[in-house]
CHARMM-style PDB file with segment names, atoms N, HN, CA, C and O in Angstrom:
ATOM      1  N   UNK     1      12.089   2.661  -6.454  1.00  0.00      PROA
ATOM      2  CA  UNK     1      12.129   3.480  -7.644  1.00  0.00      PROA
ATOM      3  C   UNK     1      11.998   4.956  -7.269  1.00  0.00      PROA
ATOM      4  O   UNK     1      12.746   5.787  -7.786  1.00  0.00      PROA
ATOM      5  N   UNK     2      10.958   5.336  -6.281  1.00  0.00      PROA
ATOM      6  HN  UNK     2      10.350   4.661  -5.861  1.00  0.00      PROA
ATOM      7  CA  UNK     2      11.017   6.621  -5.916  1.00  0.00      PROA
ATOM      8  C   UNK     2      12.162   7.305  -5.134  1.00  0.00      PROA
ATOM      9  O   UNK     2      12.368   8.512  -5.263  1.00  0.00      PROA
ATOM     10  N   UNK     3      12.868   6.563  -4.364  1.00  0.00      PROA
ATOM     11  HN  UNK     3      12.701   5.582  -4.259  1.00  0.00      PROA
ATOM     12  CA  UNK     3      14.009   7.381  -3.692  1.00  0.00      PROA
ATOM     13  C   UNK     3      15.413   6.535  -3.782  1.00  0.00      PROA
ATOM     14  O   UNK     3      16.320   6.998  -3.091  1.00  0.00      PROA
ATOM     15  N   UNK     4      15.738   5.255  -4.608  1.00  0.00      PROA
ATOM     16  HN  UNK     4      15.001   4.879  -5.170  1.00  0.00      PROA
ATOM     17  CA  UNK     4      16.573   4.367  -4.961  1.00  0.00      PROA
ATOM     18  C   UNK     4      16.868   3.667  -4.194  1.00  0.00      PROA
ATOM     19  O   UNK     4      16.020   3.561  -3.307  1.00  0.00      PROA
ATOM     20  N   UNK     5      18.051   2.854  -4.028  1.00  0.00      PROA
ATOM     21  HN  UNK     5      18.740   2.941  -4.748  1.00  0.00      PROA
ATOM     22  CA  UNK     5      17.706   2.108  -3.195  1.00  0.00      PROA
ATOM     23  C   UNK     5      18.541   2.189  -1.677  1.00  0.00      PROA
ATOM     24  O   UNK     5      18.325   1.472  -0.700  1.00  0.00      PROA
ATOM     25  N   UNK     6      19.279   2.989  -1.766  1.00  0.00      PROA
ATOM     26  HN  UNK     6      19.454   3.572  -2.559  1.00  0.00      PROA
ATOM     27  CA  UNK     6      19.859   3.638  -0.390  1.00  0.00      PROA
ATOM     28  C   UNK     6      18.724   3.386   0.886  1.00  0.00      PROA
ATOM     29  O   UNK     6      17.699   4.034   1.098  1.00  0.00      PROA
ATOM     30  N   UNK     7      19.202   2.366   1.560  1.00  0.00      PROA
ATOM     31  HN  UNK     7      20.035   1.840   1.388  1.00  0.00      PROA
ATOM     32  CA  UNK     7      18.416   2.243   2.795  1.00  0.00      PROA
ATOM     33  C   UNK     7      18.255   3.547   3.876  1.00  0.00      PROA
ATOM     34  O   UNK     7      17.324   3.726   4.661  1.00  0.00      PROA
ATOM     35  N   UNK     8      19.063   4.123   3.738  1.00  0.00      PROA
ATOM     36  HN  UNK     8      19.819   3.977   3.100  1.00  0.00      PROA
ATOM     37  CA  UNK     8      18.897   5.685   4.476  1.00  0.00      PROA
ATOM     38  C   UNK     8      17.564   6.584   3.867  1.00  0.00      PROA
ATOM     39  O   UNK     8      17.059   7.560   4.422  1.00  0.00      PROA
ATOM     40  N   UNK     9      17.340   6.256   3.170  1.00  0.00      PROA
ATOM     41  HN  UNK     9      17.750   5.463   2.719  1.00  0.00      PROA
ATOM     42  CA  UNK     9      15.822   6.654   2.327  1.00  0.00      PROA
ATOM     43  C   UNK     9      14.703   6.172   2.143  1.00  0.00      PROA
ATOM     44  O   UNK     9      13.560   6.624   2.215  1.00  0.00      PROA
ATOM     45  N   UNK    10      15.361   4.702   1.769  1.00  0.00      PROA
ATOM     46  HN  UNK    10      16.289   4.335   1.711  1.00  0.00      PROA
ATOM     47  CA  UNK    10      14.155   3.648   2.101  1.00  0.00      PROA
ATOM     48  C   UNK    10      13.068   3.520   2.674  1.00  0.00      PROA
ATOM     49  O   UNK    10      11.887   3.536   2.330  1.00  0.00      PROA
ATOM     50  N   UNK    11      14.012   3.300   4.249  1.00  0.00      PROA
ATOM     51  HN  UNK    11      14.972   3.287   4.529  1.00  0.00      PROA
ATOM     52  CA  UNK    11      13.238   3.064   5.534  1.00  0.00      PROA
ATOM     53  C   UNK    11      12.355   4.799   5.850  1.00  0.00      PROA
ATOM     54  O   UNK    11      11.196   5.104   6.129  1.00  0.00      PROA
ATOM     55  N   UNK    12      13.002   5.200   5.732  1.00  0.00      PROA
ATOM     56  HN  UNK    12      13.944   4.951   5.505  1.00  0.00      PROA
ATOM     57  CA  UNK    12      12.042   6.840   6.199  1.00  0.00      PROA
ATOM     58  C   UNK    12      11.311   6.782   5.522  1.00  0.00      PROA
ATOM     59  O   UNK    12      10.332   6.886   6.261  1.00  0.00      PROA
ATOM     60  N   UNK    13      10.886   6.671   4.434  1.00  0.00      PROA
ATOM     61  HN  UNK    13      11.681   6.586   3.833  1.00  0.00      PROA
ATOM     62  CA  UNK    13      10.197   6.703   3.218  1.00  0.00      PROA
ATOM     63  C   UNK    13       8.544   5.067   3.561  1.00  0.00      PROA
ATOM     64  O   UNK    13       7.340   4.966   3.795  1.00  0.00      PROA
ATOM     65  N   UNK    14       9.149   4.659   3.451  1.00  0.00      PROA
ATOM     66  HN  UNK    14      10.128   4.740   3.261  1.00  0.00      PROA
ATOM     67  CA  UNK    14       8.557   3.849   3.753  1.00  0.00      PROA
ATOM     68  C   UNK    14       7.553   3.888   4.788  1.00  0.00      PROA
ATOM     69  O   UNK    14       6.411   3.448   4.657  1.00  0.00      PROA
ATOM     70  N   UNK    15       8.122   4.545   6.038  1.00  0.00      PROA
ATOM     71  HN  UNK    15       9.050   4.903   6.145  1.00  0.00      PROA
ATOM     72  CA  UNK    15       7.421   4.537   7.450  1.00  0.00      PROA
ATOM     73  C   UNK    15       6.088   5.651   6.923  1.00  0.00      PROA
ATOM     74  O   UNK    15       4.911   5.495   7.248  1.00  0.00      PROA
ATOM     75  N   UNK    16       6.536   6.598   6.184  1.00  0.00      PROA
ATOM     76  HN  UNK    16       7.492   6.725   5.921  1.00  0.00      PROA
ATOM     77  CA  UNK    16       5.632   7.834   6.171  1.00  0.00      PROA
ATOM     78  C   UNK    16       5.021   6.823   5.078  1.00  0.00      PROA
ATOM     79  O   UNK    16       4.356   5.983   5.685  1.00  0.00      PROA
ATOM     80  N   UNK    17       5.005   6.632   3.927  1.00  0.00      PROA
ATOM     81  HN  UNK    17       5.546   7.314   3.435  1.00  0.00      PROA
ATOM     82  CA  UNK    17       3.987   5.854   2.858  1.00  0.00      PROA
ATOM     83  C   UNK    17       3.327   4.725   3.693  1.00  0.00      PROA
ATOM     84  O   UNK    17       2.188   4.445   3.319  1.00  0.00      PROA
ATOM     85  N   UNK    18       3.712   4.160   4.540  1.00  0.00      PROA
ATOM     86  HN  UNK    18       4.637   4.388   4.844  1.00  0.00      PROA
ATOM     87  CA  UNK    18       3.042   3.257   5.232  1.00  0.00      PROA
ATOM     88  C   UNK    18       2.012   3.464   6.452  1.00  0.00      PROA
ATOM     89  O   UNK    18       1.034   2.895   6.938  1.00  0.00      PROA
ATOM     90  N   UNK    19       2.773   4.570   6.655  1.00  0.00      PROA
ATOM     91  HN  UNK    19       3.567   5.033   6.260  1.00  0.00      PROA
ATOM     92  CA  UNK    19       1.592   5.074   7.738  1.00  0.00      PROA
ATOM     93  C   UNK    19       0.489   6.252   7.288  1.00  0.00      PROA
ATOM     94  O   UNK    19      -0.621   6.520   7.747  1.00  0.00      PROA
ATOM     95  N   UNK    20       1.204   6.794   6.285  1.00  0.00      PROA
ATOM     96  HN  UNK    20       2.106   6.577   5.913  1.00  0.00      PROA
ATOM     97  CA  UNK    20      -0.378   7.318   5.194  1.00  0.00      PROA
ATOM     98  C   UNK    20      -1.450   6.642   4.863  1.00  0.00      PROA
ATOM     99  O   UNK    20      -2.655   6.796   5.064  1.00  0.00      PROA
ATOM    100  N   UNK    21      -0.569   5.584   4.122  1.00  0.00      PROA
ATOM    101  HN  UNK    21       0.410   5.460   3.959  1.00  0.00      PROA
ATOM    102  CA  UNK    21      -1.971   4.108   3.883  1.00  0.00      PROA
ATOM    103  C   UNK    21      -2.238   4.036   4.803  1.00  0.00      PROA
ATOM    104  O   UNK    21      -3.132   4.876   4.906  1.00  0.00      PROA
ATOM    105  N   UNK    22      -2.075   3.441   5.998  1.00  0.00      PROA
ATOM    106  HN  UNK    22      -1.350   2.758   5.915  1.00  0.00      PROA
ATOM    107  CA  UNK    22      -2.847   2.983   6.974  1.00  0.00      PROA
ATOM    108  C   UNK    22      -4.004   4.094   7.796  1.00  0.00      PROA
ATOM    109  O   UNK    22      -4.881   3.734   8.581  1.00  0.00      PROA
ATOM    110  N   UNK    23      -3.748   5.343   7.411  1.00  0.00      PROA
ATOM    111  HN  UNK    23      -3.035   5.636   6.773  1.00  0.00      PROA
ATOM    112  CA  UNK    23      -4.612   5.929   7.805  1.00  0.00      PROA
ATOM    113  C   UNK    23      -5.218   6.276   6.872  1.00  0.00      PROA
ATOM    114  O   UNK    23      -6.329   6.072   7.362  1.00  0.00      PROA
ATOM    115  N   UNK    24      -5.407   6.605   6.000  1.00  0.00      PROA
ATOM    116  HN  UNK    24      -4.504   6.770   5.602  1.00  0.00      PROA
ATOM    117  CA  UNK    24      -6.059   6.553   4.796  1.00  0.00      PROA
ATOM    118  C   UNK    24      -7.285   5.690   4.738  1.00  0.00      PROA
ATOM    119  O   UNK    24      -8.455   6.072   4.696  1.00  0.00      PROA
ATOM    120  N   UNK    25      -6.743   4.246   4.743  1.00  0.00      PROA
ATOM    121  HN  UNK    25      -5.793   3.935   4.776  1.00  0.00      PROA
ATOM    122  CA  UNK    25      -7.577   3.121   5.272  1.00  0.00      PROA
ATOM    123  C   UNK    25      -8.731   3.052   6.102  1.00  0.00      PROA
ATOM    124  O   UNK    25      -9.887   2.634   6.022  1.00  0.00      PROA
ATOM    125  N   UNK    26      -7.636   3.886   7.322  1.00  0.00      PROA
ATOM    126  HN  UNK    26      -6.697   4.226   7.386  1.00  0.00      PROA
ATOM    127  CA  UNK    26      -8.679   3.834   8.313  1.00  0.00      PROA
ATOM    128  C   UNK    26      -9.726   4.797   8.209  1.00  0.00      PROA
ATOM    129  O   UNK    26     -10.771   4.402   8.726  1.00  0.00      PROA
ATOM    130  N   UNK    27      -9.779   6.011   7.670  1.00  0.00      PROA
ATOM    131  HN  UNK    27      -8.930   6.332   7.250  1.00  0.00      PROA
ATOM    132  CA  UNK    27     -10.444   6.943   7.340  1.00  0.00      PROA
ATOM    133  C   UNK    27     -11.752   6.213   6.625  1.00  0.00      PROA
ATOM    134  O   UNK    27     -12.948   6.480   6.744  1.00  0.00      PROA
ATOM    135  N   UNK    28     -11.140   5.280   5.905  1.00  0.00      PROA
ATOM    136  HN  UNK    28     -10.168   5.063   5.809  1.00  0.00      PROA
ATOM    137  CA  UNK    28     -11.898   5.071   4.763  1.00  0.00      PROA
ATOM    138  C   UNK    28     -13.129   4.107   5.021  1.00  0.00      PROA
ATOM    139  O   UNK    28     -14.217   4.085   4.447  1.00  0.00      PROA
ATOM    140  N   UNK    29     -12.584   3.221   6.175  1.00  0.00      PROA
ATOM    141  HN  UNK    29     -11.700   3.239   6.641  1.00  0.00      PROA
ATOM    142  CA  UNK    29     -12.956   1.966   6.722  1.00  0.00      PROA
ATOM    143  C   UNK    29     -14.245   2.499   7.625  1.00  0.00      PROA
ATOM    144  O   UNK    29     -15.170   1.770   7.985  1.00  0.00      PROA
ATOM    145  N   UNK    30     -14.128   3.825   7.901  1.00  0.00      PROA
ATOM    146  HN  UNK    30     -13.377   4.417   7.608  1.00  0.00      PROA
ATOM    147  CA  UNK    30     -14.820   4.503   9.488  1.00  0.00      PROA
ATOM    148  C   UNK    30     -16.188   5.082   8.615  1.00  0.00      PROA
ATOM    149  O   UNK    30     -17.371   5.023   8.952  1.00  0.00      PROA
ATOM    150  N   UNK    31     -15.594   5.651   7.394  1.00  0.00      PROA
ATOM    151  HN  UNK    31     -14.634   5.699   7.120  1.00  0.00      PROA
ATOM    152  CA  UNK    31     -16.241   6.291   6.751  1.00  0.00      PROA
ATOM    153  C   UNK    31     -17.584   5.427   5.766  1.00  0.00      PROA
ATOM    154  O   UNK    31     -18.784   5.698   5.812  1.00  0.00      PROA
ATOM    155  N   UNK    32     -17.177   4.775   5.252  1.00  0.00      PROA
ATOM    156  HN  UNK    32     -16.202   4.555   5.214  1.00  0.00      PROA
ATOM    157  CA  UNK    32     -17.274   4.424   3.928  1.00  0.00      PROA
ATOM    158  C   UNK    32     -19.266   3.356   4.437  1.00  0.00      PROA
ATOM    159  O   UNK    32     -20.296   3.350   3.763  1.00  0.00      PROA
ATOM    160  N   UNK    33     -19.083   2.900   5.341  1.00  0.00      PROA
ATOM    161  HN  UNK    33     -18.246   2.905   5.888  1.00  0.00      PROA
ATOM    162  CA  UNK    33     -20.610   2.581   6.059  1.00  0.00      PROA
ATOM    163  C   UNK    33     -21.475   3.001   6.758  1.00  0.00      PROA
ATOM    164  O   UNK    33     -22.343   2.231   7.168  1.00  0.00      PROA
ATOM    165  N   UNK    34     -21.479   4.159   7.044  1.00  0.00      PROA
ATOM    166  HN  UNK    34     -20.773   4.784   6.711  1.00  0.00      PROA
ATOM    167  CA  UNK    34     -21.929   4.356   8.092  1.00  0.00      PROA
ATOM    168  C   UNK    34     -23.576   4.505   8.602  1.00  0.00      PROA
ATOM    169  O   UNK    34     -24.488   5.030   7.964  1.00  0.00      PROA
ATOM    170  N   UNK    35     -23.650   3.823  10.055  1.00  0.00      PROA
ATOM    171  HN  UNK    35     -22.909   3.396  10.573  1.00  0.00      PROA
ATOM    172  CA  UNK    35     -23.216   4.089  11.495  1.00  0.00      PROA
ATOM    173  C   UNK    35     -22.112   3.253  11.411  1.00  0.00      PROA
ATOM    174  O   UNK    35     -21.264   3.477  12.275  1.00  0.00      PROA
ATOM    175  N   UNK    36     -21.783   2.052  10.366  1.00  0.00      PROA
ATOM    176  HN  UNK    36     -22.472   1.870   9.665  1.00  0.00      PROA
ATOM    177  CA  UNK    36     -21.191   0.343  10.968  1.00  0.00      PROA
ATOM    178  C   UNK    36     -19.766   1.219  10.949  1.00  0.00      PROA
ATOM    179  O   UNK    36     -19.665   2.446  10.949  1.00  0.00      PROA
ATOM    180  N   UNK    37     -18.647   0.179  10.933  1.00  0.00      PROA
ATOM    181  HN  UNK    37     -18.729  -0.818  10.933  1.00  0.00      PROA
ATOM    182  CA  UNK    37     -17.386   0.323  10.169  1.00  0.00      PROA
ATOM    183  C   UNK    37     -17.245  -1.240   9.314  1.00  0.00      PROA
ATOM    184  O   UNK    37     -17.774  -2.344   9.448  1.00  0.00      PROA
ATOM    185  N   UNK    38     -16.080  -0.557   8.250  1.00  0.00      PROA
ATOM    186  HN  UNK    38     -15.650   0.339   8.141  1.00  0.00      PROA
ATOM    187  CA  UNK    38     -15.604  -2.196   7.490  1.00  0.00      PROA
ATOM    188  C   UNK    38     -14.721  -2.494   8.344  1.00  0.00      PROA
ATOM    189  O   UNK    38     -14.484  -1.643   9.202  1.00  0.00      PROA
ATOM    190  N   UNK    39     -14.046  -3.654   8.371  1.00  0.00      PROA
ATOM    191  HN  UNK    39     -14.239  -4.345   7.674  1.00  0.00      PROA
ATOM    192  CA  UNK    39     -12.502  -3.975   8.933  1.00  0.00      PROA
ATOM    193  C   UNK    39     -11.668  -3.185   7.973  1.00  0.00      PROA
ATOM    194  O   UNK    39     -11.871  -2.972   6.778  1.00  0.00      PROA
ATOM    195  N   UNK    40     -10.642  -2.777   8.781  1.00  0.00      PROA
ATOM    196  HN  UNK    40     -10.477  -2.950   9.752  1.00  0.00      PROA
ATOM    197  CA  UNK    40      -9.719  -1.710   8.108  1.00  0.00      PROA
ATOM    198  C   UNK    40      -8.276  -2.701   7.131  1.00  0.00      PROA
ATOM    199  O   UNK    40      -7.385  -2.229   6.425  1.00  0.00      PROA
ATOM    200  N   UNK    41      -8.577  -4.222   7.501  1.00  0.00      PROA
ATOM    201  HN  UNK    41      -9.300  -4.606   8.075  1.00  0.00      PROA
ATOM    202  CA  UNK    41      -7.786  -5.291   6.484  1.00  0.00      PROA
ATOM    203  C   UNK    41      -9.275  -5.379   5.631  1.00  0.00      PROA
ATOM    204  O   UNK    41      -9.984  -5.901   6.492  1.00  0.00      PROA
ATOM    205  N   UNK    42      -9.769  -5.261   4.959  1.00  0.00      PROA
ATOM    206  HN  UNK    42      -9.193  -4.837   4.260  1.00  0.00      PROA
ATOM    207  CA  UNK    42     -10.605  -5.208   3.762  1.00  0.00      PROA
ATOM    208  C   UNK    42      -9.944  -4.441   2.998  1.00  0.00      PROA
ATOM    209  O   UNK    42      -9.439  -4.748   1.919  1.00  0.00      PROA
ATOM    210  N   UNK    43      -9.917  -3.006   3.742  1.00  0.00      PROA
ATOM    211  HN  UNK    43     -10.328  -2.757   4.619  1.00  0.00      PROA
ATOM    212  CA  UNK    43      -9.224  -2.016   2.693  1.00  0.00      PROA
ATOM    213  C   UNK    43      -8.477  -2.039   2.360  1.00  0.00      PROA
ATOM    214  O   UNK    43      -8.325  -1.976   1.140  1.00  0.00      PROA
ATOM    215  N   UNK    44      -7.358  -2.159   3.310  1.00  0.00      PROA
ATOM    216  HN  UNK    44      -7.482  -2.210   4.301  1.00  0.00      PROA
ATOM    217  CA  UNK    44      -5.816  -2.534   2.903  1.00  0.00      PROA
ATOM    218  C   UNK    44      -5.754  -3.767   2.184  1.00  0.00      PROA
ATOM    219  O   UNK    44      -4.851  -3.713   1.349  1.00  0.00      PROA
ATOM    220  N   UNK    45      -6.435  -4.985   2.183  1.00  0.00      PROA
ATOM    221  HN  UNK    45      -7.168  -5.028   2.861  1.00  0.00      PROA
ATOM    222  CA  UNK    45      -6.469  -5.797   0.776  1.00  0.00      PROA
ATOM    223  C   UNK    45      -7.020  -5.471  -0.027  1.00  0.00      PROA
ATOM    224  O   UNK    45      -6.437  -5.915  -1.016  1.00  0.00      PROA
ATOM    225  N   UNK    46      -8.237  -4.678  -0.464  1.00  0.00      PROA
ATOM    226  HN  UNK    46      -8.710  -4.317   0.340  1.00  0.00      PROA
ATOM    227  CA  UNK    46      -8.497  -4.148  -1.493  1.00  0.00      PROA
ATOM    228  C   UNK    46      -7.663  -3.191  -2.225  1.00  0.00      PROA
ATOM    229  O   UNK    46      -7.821  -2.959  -3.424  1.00  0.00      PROA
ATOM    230  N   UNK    47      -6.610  -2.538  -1.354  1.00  0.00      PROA
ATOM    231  HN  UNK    47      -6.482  -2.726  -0.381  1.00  0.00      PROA
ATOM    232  CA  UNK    47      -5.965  -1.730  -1.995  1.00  0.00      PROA
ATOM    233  C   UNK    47      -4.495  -2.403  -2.336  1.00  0.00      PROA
ATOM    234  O   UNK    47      -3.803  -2.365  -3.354  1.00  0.00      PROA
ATOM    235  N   UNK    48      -4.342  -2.941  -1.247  1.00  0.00      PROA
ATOM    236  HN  UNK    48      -4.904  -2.972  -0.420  1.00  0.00      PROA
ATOM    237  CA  UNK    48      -2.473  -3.797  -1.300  1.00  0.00      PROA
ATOM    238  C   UNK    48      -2.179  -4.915  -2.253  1.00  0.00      PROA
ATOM    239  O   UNK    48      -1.131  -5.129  -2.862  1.00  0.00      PROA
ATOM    240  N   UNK    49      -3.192  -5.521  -2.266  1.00  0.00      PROA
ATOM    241  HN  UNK    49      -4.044  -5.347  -1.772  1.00  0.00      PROA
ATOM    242  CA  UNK    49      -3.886  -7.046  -3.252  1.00  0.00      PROA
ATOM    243  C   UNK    49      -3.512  -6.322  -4.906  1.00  0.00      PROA
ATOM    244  O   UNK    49      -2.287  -6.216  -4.972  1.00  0.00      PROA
ATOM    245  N   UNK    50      -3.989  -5.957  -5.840  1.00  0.00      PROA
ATOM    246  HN  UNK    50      -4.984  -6.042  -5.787  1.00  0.00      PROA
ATOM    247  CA  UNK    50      -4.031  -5.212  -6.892  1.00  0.00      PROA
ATOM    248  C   UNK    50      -2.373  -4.928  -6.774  1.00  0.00      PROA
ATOM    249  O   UNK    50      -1.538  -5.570  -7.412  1.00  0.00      PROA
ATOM    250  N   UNK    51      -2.032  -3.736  -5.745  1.00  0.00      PROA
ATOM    251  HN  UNK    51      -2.709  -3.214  -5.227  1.00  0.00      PROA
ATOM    252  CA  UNK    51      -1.020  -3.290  -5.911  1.00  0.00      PROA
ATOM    253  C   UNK    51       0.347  -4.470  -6.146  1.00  0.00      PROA
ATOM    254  O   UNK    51       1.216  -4.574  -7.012  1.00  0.00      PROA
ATOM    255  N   UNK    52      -0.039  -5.360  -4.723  1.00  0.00      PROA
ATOM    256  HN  UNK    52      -0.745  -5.275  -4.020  1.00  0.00      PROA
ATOM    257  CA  UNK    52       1.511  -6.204  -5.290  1.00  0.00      PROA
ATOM    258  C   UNK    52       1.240  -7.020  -6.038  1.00  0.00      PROA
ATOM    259  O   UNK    52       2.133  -7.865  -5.982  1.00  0.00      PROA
ATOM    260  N   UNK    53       0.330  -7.356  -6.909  1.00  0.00      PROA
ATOM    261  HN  UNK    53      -0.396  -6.669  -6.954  1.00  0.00      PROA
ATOM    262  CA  UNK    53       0.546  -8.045  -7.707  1.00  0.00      PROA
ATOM    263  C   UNK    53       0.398  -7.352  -9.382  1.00  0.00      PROA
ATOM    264  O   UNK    53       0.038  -8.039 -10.338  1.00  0.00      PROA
ATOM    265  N   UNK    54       0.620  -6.433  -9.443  1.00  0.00      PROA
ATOM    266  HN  UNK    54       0.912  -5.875  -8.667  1.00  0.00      PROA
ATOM    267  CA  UNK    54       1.117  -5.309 -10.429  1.00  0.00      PROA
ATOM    268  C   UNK    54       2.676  -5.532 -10.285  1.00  0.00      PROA
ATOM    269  O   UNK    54       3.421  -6.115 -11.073  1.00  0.00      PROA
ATOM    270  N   UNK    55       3.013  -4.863  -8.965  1.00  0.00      PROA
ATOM    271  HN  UNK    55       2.408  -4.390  -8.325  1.00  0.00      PROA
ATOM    272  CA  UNK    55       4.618  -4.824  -8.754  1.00  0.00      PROA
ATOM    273  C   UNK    55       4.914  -6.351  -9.330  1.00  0.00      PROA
ATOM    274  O   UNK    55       5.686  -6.518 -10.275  1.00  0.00      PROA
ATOM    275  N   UNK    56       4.346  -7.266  -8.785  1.00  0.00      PROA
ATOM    276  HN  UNK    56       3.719  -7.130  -8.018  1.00  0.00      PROA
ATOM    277  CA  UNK    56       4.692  -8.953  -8.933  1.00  0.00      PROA
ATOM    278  C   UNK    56       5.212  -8.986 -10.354  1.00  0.00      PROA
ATOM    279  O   UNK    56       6.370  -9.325 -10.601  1.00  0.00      PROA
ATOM    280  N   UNK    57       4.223  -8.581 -11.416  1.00  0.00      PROA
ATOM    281  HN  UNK    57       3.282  -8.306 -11.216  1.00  0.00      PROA
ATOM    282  CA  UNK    57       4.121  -8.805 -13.050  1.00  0.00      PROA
ATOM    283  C   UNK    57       5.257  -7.896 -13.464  1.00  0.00      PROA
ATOM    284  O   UNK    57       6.087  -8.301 -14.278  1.00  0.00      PROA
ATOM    285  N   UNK    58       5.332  -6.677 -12.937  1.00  0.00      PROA
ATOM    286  HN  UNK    58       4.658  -6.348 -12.275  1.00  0.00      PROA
ATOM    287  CA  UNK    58       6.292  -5.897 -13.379  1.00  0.00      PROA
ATOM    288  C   UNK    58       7.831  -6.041 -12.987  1.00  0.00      PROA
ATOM    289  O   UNK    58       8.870  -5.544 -13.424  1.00  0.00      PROA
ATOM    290  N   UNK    59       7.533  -6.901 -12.018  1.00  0.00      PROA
ATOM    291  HN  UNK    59       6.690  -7.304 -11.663  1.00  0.00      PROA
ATOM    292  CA  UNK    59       8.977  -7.266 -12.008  1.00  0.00      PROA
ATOM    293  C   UNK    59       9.345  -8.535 -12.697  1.00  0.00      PROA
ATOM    294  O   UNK    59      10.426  -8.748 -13.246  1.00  0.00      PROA
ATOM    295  N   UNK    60       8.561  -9.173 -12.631  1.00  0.00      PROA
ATOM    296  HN  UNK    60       7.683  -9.000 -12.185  1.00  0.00      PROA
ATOM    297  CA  UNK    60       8.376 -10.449 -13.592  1.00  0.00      PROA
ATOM    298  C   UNK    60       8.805 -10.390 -14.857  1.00  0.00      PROA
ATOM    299  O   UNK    60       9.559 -11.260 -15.291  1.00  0.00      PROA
ATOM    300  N   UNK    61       8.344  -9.262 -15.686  1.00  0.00      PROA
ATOM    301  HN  UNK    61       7.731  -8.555 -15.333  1.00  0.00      PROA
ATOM    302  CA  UNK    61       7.961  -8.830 -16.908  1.00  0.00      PROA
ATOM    303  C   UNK    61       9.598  -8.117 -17.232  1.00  0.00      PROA
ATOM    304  O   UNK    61      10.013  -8.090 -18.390  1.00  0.00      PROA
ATOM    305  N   UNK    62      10.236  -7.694 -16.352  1.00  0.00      PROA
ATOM    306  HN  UNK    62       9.899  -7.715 -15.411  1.00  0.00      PROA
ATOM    307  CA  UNK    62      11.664  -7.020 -16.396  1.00  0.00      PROA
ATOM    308  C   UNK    62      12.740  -7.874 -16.715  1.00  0.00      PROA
ATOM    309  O   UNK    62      13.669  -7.674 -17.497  1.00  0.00      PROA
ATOM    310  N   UNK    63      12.414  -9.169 -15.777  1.00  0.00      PROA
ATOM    311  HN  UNK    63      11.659  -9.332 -15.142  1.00  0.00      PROA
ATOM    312  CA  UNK    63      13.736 -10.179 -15.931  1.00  0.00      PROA
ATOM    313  C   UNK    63      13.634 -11.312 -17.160  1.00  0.00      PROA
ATOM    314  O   UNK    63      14.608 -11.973 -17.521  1.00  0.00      PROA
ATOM    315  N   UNK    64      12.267 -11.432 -17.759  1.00  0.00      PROA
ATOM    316  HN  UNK    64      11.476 -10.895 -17.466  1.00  0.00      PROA
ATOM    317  CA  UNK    64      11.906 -12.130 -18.932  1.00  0.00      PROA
ATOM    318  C   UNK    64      12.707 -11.285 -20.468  1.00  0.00      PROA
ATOM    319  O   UNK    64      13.069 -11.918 -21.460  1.00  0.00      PROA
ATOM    320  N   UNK    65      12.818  -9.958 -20.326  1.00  0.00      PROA
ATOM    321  HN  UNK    65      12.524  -9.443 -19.520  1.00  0.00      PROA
ATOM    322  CA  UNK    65      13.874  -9.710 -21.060  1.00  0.00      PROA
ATOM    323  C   UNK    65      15.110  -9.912 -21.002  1.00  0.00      PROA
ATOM    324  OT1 UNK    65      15.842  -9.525 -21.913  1.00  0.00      PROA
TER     325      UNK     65
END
């Protein structure tokens, strides 16, 4: 939806949103206990979990019309 669906956009797009989250994550993971750390898959399921299954319903919710 943000850059359509032209794979020439996609994929670039993707790499940078994907590697934001993941550091993001990790920031968050390093941060968020400290001295400990969380596992940095906590975060990313706490955050990815919610997310695709929003996308899931909303796409769901598109083809039911």
């Amino acid at each position: 939806v943000l850059v359509g669906v032209d794979n020439r956009r996609v994929l670039p797009m993707s790499l940078l949103v994907g590697g934001l989250f993941l550091l993001i994550a990790d920031v968050l993971s390093r941060t968020l206990m400290v001295p400990g750390e969380l596992p940095i898959g906590l975060i990313t399921s706490l955050i990815g979990g919610p997310f695709f299954m929003a996308l899931i319903l909303w796409r769901h919710k598109g083809r039911a019309r």
